[in-house]
N, C-alpha and C positions, 0 to 999 in steps of 0.2 A: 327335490325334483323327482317327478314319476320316471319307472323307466323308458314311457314314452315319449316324457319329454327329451330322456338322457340318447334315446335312439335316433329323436328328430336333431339333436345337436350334434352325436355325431355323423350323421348322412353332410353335415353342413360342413364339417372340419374342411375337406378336402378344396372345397370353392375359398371359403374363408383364409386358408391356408394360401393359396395359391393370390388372392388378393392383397396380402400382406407381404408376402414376398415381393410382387411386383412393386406395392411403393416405397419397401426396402431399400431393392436393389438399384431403385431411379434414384431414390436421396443419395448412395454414393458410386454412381455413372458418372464418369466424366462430362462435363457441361455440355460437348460435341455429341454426345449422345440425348443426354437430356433435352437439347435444342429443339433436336430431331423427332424426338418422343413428344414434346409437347407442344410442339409447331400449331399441331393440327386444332387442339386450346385456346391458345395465347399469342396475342401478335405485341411488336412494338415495348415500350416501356415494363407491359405488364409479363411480356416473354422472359425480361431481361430481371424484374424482378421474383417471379416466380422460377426461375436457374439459380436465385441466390436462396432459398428456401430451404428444408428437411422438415416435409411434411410426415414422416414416420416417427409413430411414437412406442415402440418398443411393446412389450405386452399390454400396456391398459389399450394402444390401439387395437389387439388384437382382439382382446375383449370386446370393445365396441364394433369389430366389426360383426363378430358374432353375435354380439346382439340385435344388430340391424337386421342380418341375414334373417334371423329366428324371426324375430316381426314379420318381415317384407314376406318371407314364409311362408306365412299363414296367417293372412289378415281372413279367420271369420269372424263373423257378422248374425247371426242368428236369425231365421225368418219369421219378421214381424217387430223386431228391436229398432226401438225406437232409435234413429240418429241424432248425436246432440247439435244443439245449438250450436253456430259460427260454422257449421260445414258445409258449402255449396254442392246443392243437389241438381245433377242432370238428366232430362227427359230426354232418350233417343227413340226417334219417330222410326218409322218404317224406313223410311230413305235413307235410314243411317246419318241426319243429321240431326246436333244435339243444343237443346236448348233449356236454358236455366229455368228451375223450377224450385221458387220459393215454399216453401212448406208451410212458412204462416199462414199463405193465404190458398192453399191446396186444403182439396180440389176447385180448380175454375169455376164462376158462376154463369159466365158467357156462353152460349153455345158456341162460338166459332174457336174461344179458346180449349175449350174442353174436349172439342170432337172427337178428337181420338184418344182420349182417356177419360173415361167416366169415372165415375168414382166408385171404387171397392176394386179397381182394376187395377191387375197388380204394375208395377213401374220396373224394369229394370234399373238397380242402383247400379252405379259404378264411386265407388270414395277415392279420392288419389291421396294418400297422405303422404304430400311430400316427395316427390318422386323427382330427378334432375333434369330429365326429358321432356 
């Protein structure tokens, strides 16, 4: 590991750190708390089975989480790299609304599809990989 990469992991220690402690501390909180905690989640059956859970898994979760962190991170992207296959690409127009854009068949051949993007112009990307939101 470069030591820039050793300086971006540890800026992340502290978030990371503070993530694993919280689902530490809920896997052993009294259920009366944990209810409480996870209400806001979980209703019903799925409440009652996720109180009977320990989602914490000791250092290989810590690990993972720090690896997530480091990804989520620093997702770049290079200008002009090509996106692979299987990843849905969106066009946001002027108005801020966003509509799917196939890349097999980019750019448009219609004028009414194409109008506000001709071709050689550039497209803001957005990629989500995976994100719970």
């Amino acid at each position: 590991m470069s030591i820039s990469g050793m300086a971006a992991t540890l800026k992340l220690l502290p978030t990371v750190a503070l993530q694993w402690s919280f689902i530490t501390l809920l896997d052993y909180s009294p259920r009366f708390v944990k209810r409480r905690v996870l209400a806001g989640e979980y209703t019903g059956a799925a409440l009652e089975r996720r109180l009977g859970m320990r989602i914490g898994g000791g250092w290989r979760m810590f690990q993972a989480l720090l690896r997530m962190a480091a990804i989520s991170g620093s997702p770049a992207v290079p200008l002009g790299a090509a996106v692979p296959p299987g990843i849905w690409v969106y066009e946001v127009d002027q108005a801020g609304s966003v509509q799917p854009v196939d890349l097999a068949t980019w750019p448009p051949k219609s004028a009414e599809e194409g109008e506000a993007c001709k071709e050689g112009t550039p497209l803001p990307l957005v990629l989500n990989f995976g994100s719970c939101t």
